[in-house]
C-alpha positions as CSV (number, residue, x, y, z in Angstrom):
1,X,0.0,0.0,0.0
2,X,1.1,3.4,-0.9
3,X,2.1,5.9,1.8
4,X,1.1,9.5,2.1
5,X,4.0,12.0,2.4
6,X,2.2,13.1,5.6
7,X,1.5,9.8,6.9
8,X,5.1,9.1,6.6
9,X,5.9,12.4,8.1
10,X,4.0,11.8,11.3
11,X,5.7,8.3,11.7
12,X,9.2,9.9,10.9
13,X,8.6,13.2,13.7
14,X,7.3,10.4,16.3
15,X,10.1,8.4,16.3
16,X,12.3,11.4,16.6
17,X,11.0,12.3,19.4
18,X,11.0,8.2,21.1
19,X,14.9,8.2,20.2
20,X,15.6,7.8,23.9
21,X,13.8,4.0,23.6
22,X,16.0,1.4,22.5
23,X,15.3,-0.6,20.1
24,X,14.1,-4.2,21.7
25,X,17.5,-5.9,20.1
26,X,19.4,-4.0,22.8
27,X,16.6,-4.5,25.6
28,X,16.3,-8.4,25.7
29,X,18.1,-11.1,25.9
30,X,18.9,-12.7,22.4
31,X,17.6,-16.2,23.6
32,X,13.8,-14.9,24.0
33,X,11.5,-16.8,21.9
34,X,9.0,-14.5,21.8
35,X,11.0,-13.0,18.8
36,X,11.4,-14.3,15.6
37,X,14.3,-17.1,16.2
38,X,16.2,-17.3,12.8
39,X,16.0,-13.2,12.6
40,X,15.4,-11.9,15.6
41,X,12.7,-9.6,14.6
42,X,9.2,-9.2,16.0
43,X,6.7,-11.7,15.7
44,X,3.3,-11.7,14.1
45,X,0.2,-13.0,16.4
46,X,-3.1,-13.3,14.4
47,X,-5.2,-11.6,16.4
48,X,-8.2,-14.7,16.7
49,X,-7.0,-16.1,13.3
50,X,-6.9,-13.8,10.0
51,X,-10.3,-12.2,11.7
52,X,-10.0,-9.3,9.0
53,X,-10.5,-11.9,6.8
54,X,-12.8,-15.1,8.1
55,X,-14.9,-14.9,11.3
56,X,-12.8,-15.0,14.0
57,X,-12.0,-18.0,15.9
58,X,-13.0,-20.5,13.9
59,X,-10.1,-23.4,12.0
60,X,-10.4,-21.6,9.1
61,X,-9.6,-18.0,10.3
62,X,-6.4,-19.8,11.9
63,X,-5.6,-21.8,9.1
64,X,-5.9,-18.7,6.6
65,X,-3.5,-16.9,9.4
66,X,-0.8,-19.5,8.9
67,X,-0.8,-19.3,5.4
68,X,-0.1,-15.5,5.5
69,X,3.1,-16.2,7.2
70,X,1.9,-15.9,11.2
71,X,4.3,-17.0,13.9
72,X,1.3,-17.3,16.5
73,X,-2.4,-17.7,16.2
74,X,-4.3,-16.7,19.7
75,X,-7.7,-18.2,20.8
76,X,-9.6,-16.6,23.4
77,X,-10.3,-19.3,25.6
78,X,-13.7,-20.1,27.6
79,X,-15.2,-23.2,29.2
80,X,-18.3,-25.2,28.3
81,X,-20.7,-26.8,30.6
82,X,-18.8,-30.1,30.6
83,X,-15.5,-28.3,31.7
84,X,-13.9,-28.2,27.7
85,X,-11.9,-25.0,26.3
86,X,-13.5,-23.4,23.8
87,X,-12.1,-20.6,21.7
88,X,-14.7,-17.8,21.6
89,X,-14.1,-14.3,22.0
90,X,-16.5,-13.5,24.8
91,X,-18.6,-16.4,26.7
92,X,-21.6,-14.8,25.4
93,X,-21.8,-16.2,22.1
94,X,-25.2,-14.7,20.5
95,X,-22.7,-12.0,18.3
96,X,-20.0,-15.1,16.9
97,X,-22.7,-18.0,16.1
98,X,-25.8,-18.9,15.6
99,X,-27.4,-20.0,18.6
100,X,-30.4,-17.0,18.5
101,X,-31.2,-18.7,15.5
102,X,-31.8,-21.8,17.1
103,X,-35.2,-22.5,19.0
104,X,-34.0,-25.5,20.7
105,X,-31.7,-23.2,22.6
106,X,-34.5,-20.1,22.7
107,X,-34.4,-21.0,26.5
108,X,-31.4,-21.0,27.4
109,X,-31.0,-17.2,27.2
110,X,-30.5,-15.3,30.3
111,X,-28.7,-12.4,31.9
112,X,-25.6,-12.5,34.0
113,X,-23.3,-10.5,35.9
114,X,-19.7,-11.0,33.8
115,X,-16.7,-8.8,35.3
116,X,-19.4,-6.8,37.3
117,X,-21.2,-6.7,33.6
118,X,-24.6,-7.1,33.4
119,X,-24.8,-9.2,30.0
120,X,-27.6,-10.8,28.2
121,X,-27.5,-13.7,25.8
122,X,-26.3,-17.3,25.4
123,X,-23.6,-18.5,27.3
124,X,-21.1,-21.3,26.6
125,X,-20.9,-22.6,30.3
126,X,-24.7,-23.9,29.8
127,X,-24.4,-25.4,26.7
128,X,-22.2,-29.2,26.5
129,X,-19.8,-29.3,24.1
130,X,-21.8,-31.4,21.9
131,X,-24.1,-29.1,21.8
132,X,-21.6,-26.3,21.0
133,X,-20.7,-28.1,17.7
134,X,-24.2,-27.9,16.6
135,X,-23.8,-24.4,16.2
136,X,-21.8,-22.2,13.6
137,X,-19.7,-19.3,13.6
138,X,-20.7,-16.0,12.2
139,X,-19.1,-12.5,11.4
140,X,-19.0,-10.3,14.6
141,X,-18.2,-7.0,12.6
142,X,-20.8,-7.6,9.6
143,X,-21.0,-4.1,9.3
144,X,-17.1,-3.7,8.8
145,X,-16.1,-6.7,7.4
146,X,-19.1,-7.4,5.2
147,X,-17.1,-9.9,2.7
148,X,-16.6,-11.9,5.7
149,X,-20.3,-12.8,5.9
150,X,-20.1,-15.3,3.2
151,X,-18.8,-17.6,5.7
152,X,-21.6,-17.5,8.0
153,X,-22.7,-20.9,9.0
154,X,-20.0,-22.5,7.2
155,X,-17.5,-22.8,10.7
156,X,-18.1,-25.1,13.9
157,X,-17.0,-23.5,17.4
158,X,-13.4,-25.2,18.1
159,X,-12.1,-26.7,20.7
160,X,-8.4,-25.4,22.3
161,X,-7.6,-29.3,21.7
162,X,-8.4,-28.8,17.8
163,X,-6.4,-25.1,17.7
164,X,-3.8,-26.8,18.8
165,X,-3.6,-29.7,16.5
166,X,-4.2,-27.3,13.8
167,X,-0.8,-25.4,14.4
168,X,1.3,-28.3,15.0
169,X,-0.5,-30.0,11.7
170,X,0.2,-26.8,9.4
171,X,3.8,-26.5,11.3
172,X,4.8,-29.7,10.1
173,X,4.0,-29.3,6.6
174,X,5.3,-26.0,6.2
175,X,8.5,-26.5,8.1
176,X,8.0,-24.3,10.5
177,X,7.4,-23.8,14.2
178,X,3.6,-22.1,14.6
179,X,2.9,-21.2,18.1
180,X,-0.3,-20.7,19.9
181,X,-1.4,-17.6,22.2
182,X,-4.1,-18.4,24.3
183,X,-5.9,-15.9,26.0
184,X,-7.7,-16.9,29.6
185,X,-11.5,-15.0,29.7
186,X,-12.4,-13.7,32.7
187,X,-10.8,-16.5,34.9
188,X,-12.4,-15.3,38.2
189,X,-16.2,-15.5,36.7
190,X,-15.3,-18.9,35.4
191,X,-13.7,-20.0,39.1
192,X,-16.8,-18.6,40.7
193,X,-18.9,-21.1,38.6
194,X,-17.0,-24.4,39.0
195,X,-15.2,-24.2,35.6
196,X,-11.8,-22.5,36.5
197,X,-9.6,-22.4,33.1
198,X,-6.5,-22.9,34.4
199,X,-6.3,-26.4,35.2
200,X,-7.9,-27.8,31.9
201,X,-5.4,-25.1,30.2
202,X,-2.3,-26.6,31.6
203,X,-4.1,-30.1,30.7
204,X,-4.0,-30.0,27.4
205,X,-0.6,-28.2,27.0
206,X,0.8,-31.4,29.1
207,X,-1.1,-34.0,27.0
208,X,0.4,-32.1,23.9
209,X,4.2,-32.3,25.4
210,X,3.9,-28.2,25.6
211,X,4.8,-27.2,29.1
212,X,8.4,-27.2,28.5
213,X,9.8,-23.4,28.5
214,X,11.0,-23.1,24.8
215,X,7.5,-24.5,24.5
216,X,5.8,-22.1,21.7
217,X,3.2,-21.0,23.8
218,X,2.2,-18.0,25.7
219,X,-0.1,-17.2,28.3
220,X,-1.8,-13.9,28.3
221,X,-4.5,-12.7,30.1
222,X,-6.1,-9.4,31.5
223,X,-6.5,-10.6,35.2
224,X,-3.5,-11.3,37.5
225,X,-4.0,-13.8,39.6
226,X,-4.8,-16.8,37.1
227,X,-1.3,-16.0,35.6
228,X,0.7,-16.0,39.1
229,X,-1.3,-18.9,39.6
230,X,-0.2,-20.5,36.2
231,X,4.1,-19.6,37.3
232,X,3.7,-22.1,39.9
233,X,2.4,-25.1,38.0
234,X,3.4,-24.3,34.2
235,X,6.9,-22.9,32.9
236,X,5.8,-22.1,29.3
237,X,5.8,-18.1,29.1
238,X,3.3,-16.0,30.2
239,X,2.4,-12.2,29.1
240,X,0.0,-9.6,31.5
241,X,-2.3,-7.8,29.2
242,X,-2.9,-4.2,29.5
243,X,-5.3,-2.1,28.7
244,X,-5.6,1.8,28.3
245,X,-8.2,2.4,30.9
246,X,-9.3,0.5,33.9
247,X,-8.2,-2.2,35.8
248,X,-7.5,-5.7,36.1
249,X,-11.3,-7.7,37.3
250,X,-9.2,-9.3,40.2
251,X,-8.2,-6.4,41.5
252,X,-11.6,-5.1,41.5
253,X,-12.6,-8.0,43.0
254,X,-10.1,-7.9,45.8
255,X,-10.1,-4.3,46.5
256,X,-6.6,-3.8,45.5
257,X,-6.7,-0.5,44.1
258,X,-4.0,-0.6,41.0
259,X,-5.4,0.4,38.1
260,X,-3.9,-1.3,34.4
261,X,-2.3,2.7,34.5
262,X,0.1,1.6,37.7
263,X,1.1,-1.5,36.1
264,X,2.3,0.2,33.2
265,X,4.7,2.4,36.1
266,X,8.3,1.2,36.1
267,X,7.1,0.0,39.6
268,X,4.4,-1.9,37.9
269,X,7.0,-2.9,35.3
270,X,8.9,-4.6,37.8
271,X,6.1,-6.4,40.3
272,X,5.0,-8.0,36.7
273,X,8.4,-9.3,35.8
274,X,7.8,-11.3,39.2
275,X,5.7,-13.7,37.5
276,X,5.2,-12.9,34.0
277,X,7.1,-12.8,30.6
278,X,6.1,-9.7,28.7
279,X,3.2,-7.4,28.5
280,X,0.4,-7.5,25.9
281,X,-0.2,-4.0,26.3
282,X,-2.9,-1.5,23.9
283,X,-1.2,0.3,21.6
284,X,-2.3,3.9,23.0
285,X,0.1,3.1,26.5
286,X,2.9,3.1,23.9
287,X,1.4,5.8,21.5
288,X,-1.3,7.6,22.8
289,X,-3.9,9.6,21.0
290,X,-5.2,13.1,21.3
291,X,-9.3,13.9,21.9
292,X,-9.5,14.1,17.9
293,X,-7.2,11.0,17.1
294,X,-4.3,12.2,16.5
295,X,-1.1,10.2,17.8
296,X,0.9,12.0,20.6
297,X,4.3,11.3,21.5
298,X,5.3,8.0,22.6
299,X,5.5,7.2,25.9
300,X,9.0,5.1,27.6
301,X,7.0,1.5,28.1
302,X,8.8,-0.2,25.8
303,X,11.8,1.1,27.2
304,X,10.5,0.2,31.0
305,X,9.7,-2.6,30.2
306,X,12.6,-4.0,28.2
307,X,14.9,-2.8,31.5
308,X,12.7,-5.6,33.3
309,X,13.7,-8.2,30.6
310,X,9.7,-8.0,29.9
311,X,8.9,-8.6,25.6
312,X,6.1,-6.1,24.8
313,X,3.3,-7.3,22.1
314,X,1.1,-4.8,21.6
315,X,-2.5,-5.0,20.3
316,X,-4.7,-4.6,18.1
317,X,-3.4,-3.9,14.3
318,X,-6.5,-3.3,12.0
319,X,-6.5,-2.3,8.4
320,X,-9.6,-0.3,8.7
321,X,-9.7,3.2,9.0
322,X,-12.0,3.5,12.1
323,X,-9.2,1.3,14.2
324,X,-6.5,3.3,12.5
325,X,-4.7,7.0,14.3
326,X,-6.2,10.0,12.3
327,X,-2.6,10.3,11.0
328,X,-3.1,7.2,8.9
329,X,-6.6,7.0,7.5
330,X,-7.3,7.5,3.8
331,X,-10.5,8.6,3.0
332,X,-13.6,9.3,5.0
333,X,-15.1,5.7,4.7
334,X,-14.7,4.4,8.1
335,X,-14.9,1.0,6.4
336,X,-12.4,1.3,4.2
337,X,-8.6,0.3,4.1
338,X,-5.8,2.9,5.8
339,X,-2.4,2.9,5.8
340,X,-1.7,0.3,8.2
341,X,1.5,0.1,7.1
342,X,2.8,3.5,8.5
343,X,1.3,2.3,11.7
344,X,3.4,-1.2,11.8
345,X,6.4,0.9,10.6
346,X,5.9,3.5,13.6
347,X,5.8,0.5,16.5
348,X,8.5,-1.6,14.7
349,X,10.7,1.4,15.2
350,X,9.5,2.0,18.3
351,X,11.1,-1.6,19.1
352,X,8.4,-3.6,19.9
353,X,8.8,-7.4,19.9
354,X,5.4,-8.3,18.5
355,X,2.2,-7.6,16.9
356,X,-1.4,-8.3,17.3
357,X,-2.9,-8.0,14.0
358,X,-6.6,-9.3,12.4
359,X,-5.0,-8.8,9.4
360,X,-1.7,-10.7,9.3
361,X,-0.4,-10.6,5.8
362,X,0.1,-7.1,6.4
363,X,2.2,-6.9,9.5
364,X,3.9,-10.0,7.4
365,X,4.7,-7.5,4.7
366,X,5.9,-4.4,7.1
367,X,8.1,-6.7,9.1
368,X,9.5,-7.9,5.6
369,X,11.1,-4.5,5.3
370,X,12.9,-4.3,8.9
371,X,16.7,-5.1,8.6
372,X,17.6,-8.8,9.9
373,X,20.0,-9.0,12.5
């Protein structure tokens, strides 16, 4: 895709003005292999499959990932009735299948408090898994990614078990290592109901010879507990997500009053290299953006956190100019393509050491153009 001179222009003045952050080369230790082994550049992680491309979490939207050159595909992970891992974005399924579709299931919608949430729908934790598979996946941005409506219907709801055959399956016949990233859902709702997602997590990475610590797997999640909780019976790595506003549910939950803000402190930095590997953290704590959309000056995470030996994905790459910095967009279709590109070039220079993207062909491509080291 072809840059505007401005676009570039804002990328070029930004990184100016981050030259104090080092580039993540300097910051880790060579060995970390949540880089790019053979050229120790930044992974790609398809954000729940190609989701740009295929509704998200579904064998296909993984499989179409691989293909376009991923290094990780990430499921969301949340439990059915019967205690299996799922990948579905949220545990409220009525926006990613079928099931409002489906009379025999009309009952089964109800309202429930999630995270403090009140939520209504259909949730995985009262259907079996067998009944799960009688469902099918459907577009959850049909007014963005119209094209991927084609597909509706044509996906089952997979199981972590079947994600993780998948990788290791196209791995093999592509000669290369493909690495899952799954992503816990709100652990302490799921512990409060019977199902925690930690055990049955580390169950299947044991059955599947993956709990080693060059194992390529990595935990994330938004909570903290579930992943201190996961350092003392798992050594695959783990990665604390962040977000830009609030805090983590546990905390909430707990009355500990850190916000996601604190842990993004050099303080914070520093408790979470205690039990975790790196930070998943949203793109605006490395690059914020101003009231109209406009990207500020960077901020020193990626610096911070690199001092703590902590790798730093950051999330979420879209190609679309809604999800795209006012500095990037083309066009006044919010629909419509920007220049992601400029945006991939700005946080590769900014020396992160992986991307979340839905569309991951194109953080393929940018990457393509960093120097190997």
């Amino acid at each position: 895709m072809r840059r505007t001179l401005s676009a570039l222009g804002v990328a070029g003045a930004l990184l100016a003005a981050a030259v104090a952050v080092p580039t993540a080369a300097a910051a880790r230790d060579d060995h970390r292999p949540e880089r790019d082994r053979a050229t120790q550049r930044p992974i790609v992680i398809a954000h729940r499959g190609a989701s740009g491309y295929r509704p998200e979490h579904t064998l296909e939207a993984y499989r179409l990932a691989i293909r376009q050159g991923a290094d990780y595909i990430e499921p969301d992970l949340v439990a059915t009735r019967d205690g299996v891992l799922v990948a579905r974005h949220e545990n409220e399924i009525s926006g990613t299948t079928d099931v409002a579709a489906r009379p025999e299931f009309a009952a089964r919608r109800t309202t429930k408090t999630i995270d403090g949430v009140s939520v209504t729908g259909w949730f995985t934790e009262d259907f079996t898994l067998a009944e799960l598979k009688t469902l099918r996946a459907k577009e959850r941005l049909p007014q963005v990614r119209v094209a991927n409506t084609a597909f509706d219907g044509r996906f089952e709801v997979p199981t972590f078990q079947e994600v993780v055959d998948l990788a290791r399956t196209e791995g093999r016949s592509r000669g290369r290592v493909i690495g899952v990233y799954p992503e816990t859902k709100h652990p302490t709702y799921f512990a409060s109901i019977g199902l925690p997602l930690e055990e049955p997590l580390v169950e299947v990475l044991r059955r599947n010879r993956l709990t080693h610590r060059s194992a390529p797997v990595v935990i994330q999640s938004f909570e903290t507990g579930n992943l201190r909780k996961l350092n003392r019976i798992v050594d695959v790595k783990l990665a604390q997500l962040l977000d830009a506003t609030g805090r983590p549910y546990d905390f909430a939950a707990t009355g500990d009053g850190r916000t996601y803000a604190d842990l993004a402190t050099p303080a914070g930095l520093k408790w979470i290299a205690g039990y975790a590997d790196g930070i998943g953290a949203n793109k605006n704590l490395i690059v914020p953006r101003d009231a109209t959309g406009k990207l500020a000056a960077p901020t020193t995470l990626v610096r911070d956190a690199h001092r703590e030996k902590l790798t730093v994905h950051a999330w979420t790459f879209r190609a679309e100019n809604q999800f795209l910095p006012a500095d990037f967009r083309i066009g006044a279709d919010p629909n419509a393509r920007g220049d992601v590109q400029a945006e991939y070039e700005l946080f590769f220079g900014l020396g992160v050491d992986g991307v979340f993207s839905d569309h991951p062909d194109t953080a393929v491509a940018a990457r393509a153009g960093l120097p190997r080291r």
